[in-house]
C-alpha positions as CSV (number, residue, x, y, z in Angstrom):
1,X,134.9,59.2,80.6
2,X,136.9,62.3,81.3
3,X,133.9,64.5,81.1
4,X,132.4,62.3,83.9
5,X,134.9,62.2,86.0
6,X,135.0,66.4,85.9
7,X,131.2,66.8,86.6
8,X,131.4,63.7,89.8
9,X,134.4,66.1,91.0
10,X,132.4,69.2,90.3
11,X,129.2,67.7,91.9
12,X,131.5,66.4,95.0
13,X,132.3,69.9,95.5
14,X,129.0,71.5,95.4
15,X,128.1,68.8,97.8
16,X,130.3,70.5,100.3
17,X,128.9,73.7,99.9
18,X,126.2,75.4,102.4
19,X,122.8,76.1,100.2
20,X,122.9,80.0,99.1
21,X,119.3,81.1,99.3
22,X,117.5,84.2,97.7
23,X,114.3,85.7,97.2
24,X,112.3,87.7,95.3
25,X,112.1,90.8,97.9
26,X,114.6,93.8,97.2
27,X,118.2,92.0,98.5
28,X,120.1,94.3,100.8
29,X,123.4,94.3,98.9
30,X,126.8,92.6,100.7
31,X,124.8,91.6,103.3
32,X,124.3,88.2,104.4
33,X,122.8,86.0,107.4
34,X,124.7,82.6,107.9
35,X,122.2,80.0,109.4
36,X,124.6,77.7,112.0
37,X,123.2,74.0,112.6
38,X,124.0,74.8,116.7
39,X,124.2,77.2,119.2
40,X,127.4,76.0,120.3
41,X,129.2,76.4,116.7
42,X,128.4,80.2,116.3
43,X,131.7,81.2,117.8
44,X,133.6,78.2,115.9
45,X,132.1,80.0,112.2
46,X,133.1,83.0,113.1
47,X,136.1,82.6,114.1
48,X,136.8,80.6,110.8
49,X,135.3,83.1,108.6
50,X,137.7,85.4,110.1
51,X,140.7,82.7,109.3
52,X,140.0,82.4,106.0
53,X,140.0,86.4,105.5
54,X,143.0,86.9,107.1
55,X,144.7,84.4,104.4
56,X,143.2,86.1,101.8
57,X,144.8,89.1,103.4
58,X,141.3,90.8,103.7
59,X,140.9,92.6,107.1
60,X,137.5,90.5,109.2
61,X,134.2,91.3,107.7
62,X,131.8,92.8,109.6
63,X,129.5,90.1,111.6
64,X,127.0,90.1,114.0
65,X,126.5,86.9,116.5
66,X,123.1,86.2,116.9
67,X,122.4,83.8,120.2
68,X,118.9,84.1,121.3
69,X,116.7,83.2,118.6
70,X,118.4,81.2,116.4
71,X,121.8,80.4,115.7
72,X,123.2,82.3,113.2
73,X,125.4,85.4,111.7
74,X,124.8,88.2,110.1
75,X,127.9,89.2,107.6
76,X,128.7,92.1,105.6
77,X,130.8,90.4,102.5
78,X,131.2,91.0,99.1
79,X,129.1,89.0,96.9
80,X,132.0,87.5,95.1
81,X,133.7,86.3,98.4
82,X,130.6,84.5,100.1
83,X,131.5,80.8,98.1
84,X,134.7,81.7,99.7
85,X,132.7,80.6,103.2
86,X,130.4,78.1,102.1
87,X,132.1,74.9,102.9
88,X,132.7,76.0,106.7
89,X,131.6,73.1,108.8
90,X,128.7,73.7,110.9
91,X,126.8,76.1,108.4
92,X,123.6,75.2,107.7
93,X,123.0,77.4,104.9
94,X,123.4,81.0,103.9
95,X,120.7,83.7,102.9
96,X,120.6,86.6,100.7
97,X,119.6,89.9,103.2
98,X,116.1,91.7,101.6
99,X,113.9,94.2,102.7
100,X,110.9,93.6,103.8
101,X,107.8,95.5,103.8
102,X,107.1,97.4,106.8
103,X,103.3,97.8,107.3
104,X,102.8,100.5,110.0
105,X,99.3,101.2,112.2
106,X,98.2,104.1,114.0
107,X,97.2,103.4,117.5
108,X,93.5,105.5,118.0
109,X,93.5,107.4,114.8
110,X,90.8,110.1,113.7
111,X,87.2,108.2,112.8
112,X,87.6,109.2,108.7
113,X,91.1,107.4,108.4
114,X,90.3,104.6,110.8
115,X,87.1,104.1,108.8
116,X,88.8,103.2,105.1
117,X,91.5,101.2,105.9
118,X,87.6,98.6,106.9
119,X,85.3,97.4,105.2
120,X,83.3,96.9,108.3
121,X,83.4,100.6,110.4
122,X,86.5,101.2,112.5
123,X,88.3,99.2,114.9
124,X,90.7,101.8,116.6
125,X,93.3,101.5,113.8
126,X,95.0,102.6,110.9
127,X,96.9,100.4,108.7
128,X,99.0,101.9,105.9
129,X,102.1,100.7,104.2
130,X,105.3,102.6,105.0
131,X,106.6,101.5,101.3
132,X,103.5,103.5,99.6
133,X,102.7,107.3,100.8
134,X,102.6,109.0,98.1
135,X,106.8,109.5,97.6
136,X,107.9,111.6,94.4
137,X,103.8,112.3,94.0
138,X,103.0,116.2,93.3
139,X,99.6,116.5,94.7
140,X,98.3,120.5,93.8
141,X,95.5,122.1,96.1
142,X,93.8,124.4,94.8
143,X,92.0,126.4,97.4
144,X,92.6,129.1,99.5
145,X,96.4,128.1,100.0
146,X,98.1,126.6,102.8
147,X,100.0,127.0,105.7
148,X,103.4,125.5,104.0
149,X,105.1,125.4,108.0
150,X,102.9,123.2,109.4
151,X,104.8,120.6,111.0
152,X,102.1,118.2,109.4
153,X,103.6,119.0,106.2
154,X,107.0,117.8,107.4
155,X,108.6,120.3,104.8
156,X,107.3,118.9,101.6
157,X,104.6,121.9,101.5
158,X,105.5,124.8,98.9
159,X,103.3,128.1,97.6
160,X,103.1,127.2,93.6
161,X,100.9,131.2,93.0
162,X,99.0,132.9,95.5
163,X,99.2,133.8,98.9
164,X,99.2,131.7,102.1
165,X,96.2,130.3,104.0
166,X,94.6,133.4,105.4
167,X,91.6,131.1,106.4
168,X,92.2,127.8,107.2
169,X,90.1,125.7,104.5
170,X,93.0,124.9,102.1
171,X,95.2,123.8,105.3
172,X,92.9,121.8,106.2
173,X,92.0,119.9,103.2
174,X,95.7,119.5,101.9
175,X,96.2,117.6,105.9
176,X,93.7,115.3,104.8
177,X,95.4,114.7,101.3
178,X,98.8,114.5,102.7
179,X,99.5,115.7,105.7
180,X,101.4,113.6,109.0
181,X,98.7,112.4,111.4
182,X,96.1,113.4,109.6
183,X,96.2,112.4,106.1
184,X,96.6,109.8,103.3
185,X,99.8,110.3,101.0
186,X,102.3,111.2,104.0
187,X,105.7,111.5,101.6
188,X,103.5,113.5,98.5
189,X,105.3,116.7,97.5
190,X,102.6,119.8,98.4
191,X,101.9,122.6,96.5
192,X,99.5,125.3,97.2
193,X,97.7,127.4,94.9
194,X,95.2,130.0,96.4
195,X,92.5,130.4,94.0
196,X,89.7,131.8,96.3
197,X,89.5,135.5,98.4
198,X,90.1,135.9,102.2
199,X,86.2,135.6,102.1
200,X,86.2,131.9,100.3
201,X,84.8,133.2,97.4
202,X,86.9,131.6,94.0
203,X,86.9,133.4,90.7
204,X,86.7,131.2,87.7
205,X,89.6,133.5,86.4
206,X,91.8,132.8,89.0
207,X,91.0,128.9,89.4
208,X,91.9,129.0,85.1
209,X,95.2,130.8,86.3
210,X,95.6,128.2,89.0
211,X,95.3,125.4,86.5
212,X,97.5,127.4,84.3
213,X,100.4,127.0,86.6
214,X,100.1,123.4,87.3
215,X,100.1,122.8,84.0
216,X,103.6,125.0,83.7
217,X,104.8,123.0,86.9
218,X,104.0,119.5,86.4
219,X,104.6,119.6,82.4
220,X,103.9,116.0,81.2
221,X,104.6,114.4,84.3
222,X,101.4,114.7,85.5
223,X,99.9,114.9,88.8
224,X,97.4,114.7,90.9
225,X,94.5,117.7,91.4
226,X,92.6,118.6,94.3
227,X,89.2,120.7,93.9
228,X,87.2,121.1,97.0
229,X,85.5,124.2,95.2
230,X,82.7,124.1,92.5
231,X,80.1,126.2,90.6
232,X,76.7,125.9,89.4
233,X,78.0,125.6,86.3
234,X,81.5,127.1,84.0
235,X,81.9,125.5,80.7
236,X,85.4,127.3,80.9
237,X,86.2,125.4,84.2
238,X,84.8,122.5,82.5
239,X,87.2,122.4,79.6
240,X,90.4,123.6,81.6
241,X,89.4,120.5,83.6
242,X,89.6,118.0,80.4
243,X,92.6,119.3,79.2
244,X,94.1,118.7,82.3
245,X,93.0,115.2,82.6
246,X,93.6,114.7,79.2
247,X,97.4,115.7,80.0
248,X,97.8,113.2,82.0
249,X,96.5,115.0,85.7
250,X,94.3,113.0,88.2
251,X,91.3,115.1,89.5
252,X,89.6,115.0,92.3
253,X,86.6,117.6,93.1
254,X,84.1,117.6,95.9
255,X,80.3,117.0,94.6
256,X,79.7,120.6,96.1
257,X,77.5,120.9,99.1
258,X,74.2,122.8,99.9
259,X,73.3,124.6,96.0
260,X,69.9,124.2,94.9
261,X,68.1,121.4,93.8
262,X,68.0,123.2,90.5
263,X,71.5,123.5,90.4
264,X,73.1,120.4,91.1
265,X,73.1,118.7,87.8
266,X,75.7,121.0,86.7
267,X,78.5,120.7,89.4
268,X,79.7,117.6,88.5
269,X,82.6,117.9,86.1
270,X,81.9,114.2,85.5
271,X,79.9,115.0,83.3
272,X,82.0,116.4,80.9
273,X,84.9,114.1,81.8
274,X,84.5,110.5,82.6
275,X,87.9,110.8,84.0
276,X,87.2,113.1,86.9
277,X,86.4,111.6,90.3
278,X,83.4,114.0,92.3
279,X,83.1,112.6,95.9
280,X,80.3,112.9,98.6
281,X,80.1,113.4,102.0
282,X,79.5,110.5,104.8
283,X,79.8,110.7,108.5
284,X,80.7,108.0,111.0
285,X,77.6,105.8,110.7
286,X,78.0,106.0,106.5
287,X,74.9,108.1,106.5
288,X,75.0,110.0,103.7
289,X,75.6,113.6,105.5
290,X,72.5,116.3,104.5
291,X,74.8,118.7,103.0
292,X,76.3,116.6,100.2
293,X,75.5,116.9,97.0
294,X,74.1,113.2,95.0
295,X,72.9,111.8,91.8
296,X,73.7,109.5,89.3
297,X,77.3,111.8,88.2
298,X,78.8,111.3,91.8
299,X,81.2,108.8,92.0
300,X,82.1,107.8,95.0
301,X,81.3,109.1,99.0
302,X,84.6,109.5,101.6
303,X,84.0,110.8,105.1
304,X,83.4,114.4,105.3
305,X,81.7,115.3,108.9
306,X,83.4,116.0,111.9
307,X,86.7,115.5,110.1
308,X,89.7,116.9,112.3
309,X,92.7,118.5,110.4
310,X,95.8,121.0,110.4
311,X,94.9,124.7,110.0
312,X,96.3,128.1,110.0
313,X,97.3,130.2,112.9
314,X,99.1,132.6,113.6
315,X,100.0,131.8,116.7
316,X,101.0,127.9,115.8
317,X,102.2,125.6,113.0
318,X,100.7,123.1,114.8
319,X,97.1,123.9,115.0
320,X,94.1,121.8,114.0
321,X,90.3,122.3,113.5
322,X,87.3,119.8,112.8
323,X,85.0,120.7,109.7
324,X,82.1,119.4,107.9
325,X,81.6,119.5,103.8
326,X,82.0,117.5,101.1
327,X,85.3,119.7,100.7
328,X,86.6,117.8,103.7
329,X,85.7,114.3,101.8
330,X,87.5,115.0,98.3
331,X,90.6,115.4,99.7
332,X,90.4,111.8,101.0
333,X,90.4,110.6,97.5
334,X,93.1,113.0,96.6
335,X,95.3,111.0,98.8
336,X,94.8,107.6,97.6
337,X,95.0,108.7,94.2
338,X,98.8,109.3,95.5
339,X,99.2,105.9,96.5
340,X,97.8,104.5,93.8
341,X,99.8,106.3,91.4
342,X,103.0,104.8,92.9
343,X,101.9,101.7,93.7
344,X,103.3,99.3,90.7
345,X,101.7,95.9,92.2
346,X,98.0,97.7,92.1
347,X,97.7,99.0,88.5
348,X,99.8,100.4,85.6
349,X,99.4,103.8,87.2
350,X,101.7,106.5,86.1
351,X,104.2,106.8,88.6
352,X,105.4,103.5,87.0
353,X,104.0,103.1,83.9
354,X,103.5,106.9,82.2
355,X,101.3,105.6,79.7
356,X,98.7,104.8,82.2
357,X,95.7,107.4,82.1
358,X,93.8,108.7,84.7
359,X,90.4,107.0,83.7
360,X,92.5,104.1,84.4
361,X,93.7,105.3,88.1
362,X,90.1,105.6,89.0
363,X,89.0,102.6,87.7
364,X,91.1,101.6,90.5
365,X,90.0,103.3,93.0
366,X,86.5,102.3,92.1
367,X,87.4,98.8,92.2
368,X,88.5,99.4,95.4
369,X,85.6,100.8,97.2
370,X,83.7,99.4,99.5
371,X,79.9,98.8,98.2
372,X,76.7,99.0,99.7
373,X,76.9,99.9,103.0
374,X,75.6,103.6,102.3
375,X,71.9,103.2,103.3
376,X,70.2,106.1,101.1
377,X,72.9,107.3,98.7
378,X,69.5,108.9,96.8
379,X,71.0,107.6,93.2
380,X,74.7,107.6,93.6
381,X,76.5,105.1,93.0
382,X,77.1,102.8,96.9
383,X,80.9,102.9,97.1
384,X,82.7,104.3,100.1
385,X,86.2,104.9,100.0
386,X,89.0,101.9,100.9
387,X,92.8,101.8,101.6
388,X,94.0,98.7,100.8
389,X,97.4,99.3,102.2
């Protein structure tokens, strides 16, 4: 009987009490919003919230009055204190502060990133999640460097070996990868590795050196690679380029652009490792442009005509340019890779799961592609590049 008696009391109590509601969204700790049965009683509970601290010899919380839209507080309290306010009459109930997600969009973007954020050709838009750009992300370029002060970079752009963009190229495909305005992964950290001569020409050597130094960077931490550079064929480049995905590196490498028909079959590290991603060039109508490369060892096509970008100057950290090649596509999928690895709802990718390889970040991005609406992708596979964030 005595046991009864103690839970009616306890259950008498609890009947007093405002509901205490939570979610499953990040909670914004101390911080509360007090939901007020009537406009008229927001000045009576906050008033008596500051009573009942002033008892407790506790100087007034911090609380916001909120008239217009609903009535209701928002409170800065301890955790520990908030039953301490639950029984105030004319609360309605109380709810844990979160964060949300903020989803932003770009008002009249550039055609490529208005393009794969649809599967149905642009509507004036980008939409990308604030929450996922690429934060924490090393992304390496390797190219002919870059143009670290660019304001697109927003000071997350670094030389790793080499000199700085003398040409423009490397700029310009590292905006697309992960530059403001311009690009994909807009929080990756940048590094620039110059692998090819003031006249765009890229010794295997060096581009064995450049992988070299990634390597000594990123450890086992992994990374993702940009190539937007190729050869008819390099078994050495070909091997460097498994070792690195087989350490745990993303790659990306453009499925090069205007080599012979005779030589084609040999450009596509794909070949040799399943792992790496080769991308072809569309333009705005997802024709498949002239100059890209195709056949059964591309994987995937990303705009690459007419694509507008940051470059070098040396008058400006601000300049731009518009290019054509399928070295203006790869760096497309170099950005989502980015996302993707930090994205923990989307795949065990390694930014939160380091046991994830990178066969299975591309499987993702696969997934992800749109299909079929390349009209003569002349045996590659159909997919066109999507952002699903």
């Amino acid at each position: 009987m005595r046991f009864l008696i103690i839970c009616l009391c306890v259950a008498l109590a609890n009947a007093g009490l405002a509901p205490l509601l939570t979610s499953n969204d990040r909670s914004v700790p101390n911080s509360w919003i007090i939901k007020i049965k009537d406009f008229d009683e927001v000045d009576h509970v906050a008033d008596e919230i500051a009573s009942r601290f002033k008892r407790m010899l506790l100087p007034p919380p911090r609380a916001t009055k909120i008239r217009y839209v609903l009535p209701a507080l928002t409170l800065q309290i301890p955790a520990r204190l908030i039953d301490d306010i639950r029984s105030i009459e004319g609360i309605e109930y109380i709810e844990q502060d979160s964060f949300g997600t903020l989803y932003g969009t770009q008002v009249n973007p550039i055609w490529n990133l208005d393009r794969i954020d649809s599967r149905t050709g642009t509507d004036g838009y980008y939409n990308f999640n604030d929450n996922v750009q690429g934060k924490g992300v090393n992304v390496y370029i390797m190219d002919t460097g870059i143009q670290t002060r660019h304001k697109v970079f927003t000071g997350r752009a670094s030389v790793l070996c080499g000199d700085e963009d003398s040409i423009g190229h490397g700029t310009h495909v590292a905006g697309t990868a992960a530059g403001a305005t311009y690009g994909i992964a807009r929080e990756a950290n940048v590094y620039s590795l110059n692998v090819c001569n003031m006249f765009s020409y890229c010794p295997k050597s060096t581009v064995v050196e450049g992988l070299q130094a990634v390597r000594e960077h990123g450890g086992t931490s992994g990374g993702v690679v940009s190539m937007s550079l190729g050869w008819s064929q390099s078994e050495t480049i070909n091997t460097a380029v498994k070792d690195m995905v087989a350490a745990g590196y993303v790659v990306s490498v453009a499925a090069v652009s205007r080599l012979p028909r005779s030589t084609r079959k040999h450009i596509i590290y794909s070949v040799f490792s399943p792992e790496v991603i080769t991308v072809g060039a569309v333009d705005d109508s997802d024709t498949r442009a002239g100059f890209s490369n195709h056949g059964a060892c591309l994987d995937i096509f990303a705009p690459g005509v007419d694509i507008v970008s940051s470059t070098n100057s040396d008058y400006s950290f601000s300049a731009t340019k518009i290019m054509s090649g399928t070295s203006m596509a790869c760096p497309h999928v170099t950005g989502q890779f980015c996302l993707l690895v930090v994205a923990p709802w989307h795949c065990s990718c390694m930014g939160q799961n380091p046991g994830a390889t990178p066969a299975e970040v591309k499987t993702a991005l696969l997934n992800d592609a749109t299909s079929d609406v390349i009209p003569d992708t002349k045996g590659s596979p159909n997919k066109l590049l999507y952002i699903s964030y």
